[in-house]
N, C-alpha and C positions, 0 to 999 in steps of 0.2 A: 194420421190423416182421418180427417171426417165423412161424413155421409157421401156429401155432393163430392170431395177430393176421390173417393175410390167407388162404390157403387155409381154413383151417378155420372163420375167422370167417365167411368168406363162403360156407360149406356153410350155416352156421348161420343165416344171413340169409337167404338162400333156402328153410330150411326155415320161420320165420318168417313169410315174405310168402306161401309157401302155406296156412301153418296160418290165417291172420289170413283171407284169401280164401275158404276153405273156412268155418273158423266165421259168420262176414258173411253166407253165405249160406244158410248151414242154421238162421243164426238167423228171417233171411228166411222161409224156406220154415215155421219151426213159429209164429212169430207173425203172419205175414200167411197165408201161402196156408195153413194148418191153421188157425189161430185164436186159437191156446194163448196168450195175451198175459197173460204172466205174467215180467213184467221182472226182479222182486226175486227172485223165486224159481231163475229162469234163471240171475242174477249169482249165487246162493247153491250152485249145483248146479254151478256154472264152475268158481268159487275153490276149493269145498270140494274139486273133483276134483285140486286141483294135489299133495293128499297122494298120488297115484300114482305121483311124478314117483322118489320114492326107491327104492320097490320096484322100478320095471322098470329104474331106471339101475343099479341092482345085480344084476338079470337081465342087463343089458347087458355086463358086467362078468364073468359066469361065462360069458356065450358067447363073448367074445373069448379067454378062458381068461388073466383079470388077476386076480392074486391079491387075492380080498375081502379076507381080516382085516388084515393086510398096510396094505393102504386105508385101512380104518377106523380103524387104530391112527394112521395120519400124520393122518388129517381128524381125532381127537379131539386131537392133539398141535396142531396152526393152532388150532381151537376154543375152546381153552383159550388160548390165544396172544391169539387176535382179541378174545374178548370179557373179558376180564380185566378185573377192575373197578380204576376209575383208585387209583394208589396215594392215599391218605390226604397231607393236606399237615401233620399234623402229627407222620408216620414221617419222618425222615432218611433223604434219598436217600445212597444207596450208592454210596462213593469209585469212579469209572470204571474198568475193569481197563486193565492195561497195555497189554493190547493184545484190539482190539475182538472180541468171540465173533460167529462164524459160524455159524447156524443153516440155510443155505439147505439145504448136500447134507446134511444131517442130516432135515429134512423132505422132502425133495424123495426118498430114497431109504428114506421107511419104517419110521424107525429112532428109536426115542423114547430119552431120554434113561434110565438102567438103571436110578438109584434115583430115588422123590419127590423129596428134596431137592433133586436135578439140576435137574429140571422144575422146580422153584418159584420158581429163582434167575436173575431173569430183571431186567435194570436196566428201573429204569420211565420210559420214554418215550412217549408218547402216537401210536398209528399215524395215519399220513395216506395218503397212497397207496404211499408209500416201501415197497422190503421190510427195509428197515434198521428204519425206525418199527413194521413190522407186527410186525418177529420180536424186539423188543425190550420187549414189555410189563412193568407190575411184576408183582411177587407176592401172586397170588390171598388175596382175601379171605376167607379159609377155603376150605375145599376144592371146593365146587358155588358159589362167586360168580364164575362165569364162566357157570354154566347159567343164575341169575335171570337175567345181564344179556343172555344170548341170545333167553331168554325174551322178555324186557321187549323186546328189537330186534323179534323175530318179530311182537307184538302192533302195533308203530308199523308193522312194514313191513304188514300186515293193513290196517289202518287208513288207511295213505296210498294203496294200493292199491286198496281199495274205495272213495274216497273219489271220484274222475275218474269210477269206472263208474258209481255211483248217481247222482251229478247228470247223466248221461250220458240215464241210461234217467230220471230222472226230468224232464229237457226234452223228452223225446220229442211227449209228449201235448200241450206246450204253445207249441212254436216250430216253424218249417218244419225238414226235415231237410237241406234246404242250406243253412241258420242252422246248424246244430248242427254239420256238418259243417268247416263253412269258421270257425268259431271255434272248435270245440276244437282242429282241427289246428292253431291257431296254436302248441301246447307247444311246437312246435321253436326262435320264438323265444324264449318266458320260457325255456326249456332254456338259451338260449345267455348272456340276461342272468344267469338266477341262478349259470351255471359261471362266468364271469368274476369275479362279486362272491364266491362262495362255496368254487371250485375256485384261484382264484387262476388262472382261464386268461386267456391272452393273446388280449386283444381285437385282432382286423386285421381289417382293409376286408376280405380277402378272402372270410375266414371270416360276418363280418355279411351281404356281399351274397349266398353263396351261401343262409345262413337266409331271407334278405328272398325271395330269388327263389323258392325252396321256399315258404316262408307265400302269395305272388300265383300261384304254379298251383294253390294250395286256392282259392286265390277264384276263379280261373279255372273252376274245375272246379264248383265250388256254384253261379256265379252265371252266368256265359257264355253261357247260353242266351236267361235273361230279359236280358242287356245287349244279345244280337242280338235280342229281339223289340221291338214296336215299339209292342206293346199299353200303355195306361197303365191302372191301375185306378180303378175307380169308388168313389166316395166310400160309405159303407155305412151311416153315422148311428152312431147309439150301439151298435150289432151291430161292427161296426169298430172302434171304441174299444175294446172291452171285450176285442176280438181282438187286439187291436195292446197292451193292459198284460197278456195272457195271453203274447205274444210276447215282449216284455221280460222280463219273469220267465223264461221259458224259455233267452233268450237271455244272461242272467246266469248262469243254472245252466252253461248250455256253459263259461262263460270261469272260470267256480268251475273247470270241472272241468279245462278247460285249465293254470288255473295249478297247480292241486293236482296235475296229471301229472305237470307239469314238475318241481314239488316234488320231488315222489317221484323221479325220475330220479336228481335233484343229490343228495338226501338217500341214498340207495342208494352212490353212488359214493363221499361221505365213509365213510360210518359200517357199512358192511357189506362191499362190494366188495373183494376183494385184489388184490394188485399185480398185473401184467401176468407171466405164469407166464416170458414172453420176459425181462423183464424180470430175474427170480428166476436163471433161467440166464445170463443175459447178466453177473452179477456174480460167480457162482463161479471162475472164471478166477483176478479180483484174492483171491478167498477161500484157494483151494489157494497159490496166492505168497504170501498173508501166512503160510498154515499151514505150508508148506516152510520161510521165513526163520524162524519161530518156533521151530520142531524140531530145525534147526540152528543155532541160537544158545547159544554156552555156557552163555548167566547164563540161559537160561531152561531148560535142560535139567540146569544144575546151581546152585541161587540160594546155597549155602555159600562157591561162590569169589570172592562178592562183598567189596568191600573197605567201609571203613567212611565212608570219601571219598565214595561214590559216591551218586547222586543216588536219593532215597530210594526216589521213586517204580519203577526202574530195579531197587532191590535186595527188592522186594514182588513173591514169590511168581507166578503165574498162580492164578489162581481155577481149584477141581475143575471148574467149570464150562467153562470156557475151554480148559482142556487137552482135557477130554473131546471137543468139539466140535472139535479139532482134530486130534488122532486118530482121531474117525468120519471128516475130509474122507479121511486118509490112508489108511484103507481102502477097497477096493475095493465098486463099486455090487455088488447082489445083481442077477442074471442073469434073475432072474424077472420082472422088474419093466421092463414094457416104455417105457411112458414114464412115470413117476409123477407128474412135477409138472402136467405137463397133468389128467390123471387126477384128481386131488386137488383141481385147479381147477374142474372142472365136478363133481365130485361134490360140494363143498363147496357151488355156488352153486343145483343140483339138490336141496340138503338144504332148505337155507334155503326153497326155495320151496314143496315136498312141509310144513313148517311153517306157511307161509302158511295151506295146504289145511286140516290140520290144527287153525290157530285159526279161521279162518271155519269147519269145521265145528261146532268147541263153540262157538262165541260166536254167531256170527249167525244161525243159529236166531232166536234171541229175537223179532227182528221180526217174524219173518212169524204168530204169533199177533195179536199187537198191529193189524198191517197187518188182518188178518181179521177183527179185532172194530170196527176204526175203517170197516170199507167201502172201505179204500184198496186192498188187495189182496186180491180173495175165495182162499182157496186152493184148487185144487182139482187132484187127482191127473191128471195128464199122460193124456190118452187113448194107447191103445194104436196108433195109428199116428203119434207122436209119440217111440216113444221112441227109435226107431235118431237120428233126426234129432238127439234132447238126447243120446245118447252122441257122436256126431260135434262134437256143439258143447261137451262138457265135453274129450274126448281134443285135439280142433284149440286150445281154449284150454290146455291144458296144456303141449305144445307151443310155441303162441308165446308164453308168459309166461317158459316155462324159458328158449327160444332167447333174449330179449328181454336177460333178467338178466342174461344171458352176454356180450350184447353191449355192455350198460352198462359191465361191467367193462373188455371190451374197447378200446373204439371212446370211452367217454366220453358223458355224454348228450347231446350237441350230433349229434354226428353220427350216433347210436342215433335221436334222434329225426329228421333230416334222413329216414335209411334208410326210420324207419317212416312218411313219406307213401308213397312207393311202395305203400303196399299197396291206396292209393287208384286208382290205375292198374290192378292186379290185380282190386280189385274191379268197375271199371268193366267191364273186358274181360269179365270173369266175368256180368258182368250183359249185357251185348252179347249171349251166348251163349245165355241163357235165355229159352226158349220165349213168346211173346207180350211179347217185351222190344224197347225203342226200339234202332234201331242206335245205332250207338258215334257220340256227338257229336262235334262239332268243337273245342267245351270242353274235352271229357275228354282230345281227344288234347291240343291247344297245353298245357294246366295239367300232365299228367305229363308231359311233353314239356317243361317247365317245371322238376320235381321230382327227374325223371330226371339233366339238369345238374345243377342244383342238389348233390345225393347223388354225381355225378362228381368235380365241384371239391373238395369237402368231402375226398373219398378222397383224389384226388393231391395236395390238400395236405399233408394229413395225411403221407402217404407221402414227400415233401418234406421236411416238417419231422423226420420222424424220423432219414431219410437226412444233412440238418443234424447233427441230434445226435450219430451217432453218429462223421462225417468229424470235429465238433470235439474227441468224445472222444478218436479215434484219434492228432488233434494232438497233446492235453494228453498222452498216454502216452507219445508218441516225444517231447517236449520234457521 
């Protein structure tokens, strides 16, 4: 794993498990100790705040002194890449070039291809996580069907996103909060089911028992209390029934919202997420040696002295495209440009999400009139000592949603979501701390203390396994 995969992923996880901490508890303080118990509203003033995320990471950008437009011109060059609409199956896919085009240091340094037609010409392979798959889409369906279908992604990623929080805040009122707790945090495993069946990842005992062991410190943590006390409850008549099907209802909406998390994770990782930017770099190496053998090769630097013997495919030209991109590897990076592919990675997954913001701001609206005429949610404007508290809980969600996305790409959602119980440890301590609060139980330490492991194994496996990878690679080069 590279730079940004372990030092900088784990900045990002730690900014994460504060922001997650901080918002938990400033939600805390405006729905309970102020009053303001306005669920849908709060979830709509959260998301809509993620449209921030793009302006200040472009603020961020001119104080490090990283060239914006520079930027901008490589993320609409991925953009147009990523969401390309799948070629037509009744165009004729296009004879393979001779030899495969390189797009990595061409993205990676800035540098878009000089005319349209460059750009457009692009063989149609379908991306999956690969940067081979990702930098190889076909040719746009007219000029903007790359923006419907980014569109179209932003509205599902809206959509799958909002979907975990509103059945979240809508069990509230209806099941105990260590119900809602110790079931929704089970995402980690539907995380790890749906990656195996839908990432194609490799299921190992090691990997399931560290999920297993993380999902029993959430139970530990919700319910460890009432398993040490000794009390049993009294029977209530039909006041009890009626409390125990209000409970089940509530307790369905958590595991809605649990699987629709998980959902979202997996679904984020196919269908939006780019390659591991280590990854992107870890291949230019073989890219610059294929572009060297190809520059010094006669019949490609001169296709006329070919004979008429020769194999056809062999005596066929390189494509403008091909050439071109292999000529950008042979010149020199531009000096300005500190690290771009990292750069380009979080500014890309920072856009996406500042989009997010931007559809829950037009669209979700809508409900909260509807909610005000049905009784379900009265609205009413936020009192005045309420509002530092909802900018700390729009700013801290902005934050961990961004940090969050980053590290789906990262890390994978298996172990994105292993990370995020930890914050369940953080909020506990956090709550330890505040004024007329229970000390810190005996549950809350054994269950993160439980979560804690759990998030360990998960990492030195992973680090493990990568270490595998790349000692076999190293093999198959020297053999």
């Amino acid at each position: 794993m590279g730079g940004l995969q372990t030092t900088g992923a784990l900045g990002i996880f730690a900014a994460v498990l504060l922001a997650y901490t901080l918002q938990t508890e400033l939600a805390q303080i405006v729905q309970q100790t102020q009053g303001y118990r306005k669920p849908y509203f709060l979830f709509y003033l959260t998301h809509s705040g993620y449209l921030l995320l793009a302006p200040l990471h472009l603020a961020a950008l001119r104080i490090l002194s990283i060239p914006i437009v520079p930027s901008l011109y490589t993320l609409l060059s991925i953009l147009q890449v990523q969401f390309a609409p799948p070629r037509s199956t009744s165009q004729p896919s296009p004879a393979p070039p001779s030899h495969r085009p390189s797009y990595s240091r061409s993205l990676s340094r800035a540098s878009l291809p000089s005319t349209p037609t460059l750009r457009e010409d692009r063989p149609g392979v379908r991306r999956r996580t690969s940067k081979r798959r990702l930098l190889g889409r076909g040719r746009r369906d007219g000029r903007w069907g790359w923006a419907w279908r980014m569109a179209s992604t932003v509205l599902k990623l809206s959509i799958l996103i909002a979907a975990p929080a509103l059945s979240w805040y809508a069990a509230m009122p209806l099941t105990a909060v260590t119900d809602i707790t110790a079931i929704y945090n089970t995402f980690a495993f539907w995380a790890y089911g749906l990656a195996v069946v839908w990432l194609g990842e490799t299921p190992t005992r090691a990997k399931l028992a560290s999920v297993v062991v993380a999902v029993l410190g959430v139970f530990v943590i919700a319910y460890g209390d009432s398993w040490m006390s000794s009390s049993v409850p009294e029977d209530g008549g039909e006041e009890e029934r009626k409390e125990g099907t209000s409970r089940l209802i509530g307790n369905l909406l958590a595991f809605f919202g649990s699987v629709s998390y998980a959902w979202y994770e997996v679904w984020y990782k196919i269908n939006v997420a780019l390659p591991d930017p280590d990854e992107l770099e870890g291949e230019d190496d073989d890219d610059e040696e294929e572009a060297e053998s190809f520059l010094a090769s006669p019949t490609a630097m001169d296709p006329s002295e070919s004979t008429d013997d020769a194999d056809p495919e062999a005596q066929a030209p390189p494509s403008p495209h091909s050439l071109s991109s292999h000529l950008r590897i042979a010149s020199p990076p531009p000096a300005s440009l500190t690290n771009p592919t990292v750069t380009t990675f979080l500014l890309y997954s920072n856009l996406l999400t500042s989009l997010i913001g931007l559809a829950t701001l037009l669209l979700f609206w809508i409900p909260i009139p509807i909610f005000h005429y049905l009784d379900w949610e009265h609205f009413e404007v936020p009192p005045s000592n309420t509002w530092l508290p909802i900018i700390g809980i729009v700013l801290s969600g902005v934050c961990f949603n961004a940090g969050f996305m980053i590290l789906l790409s990262l890390w994978g959602p298996v172990v994105a979501s292993v990370g995020n119980l930890l914050t369940l440890m953080f909020v506990a301590l956090a709550d330890a701390f505040l004024p007329n609060s229970p000390p810190l139980s005996m549950s809350s330490i054994v269950g993160s203390g439980l979560i804690v492991a759990s998030f360990a194994g998960l990492i030195v496996g992973a680090r493990r396994e990568s270490q595998q990878e790349e000692e076999k690679a190293r093999q198959q080069n020297l053999g």
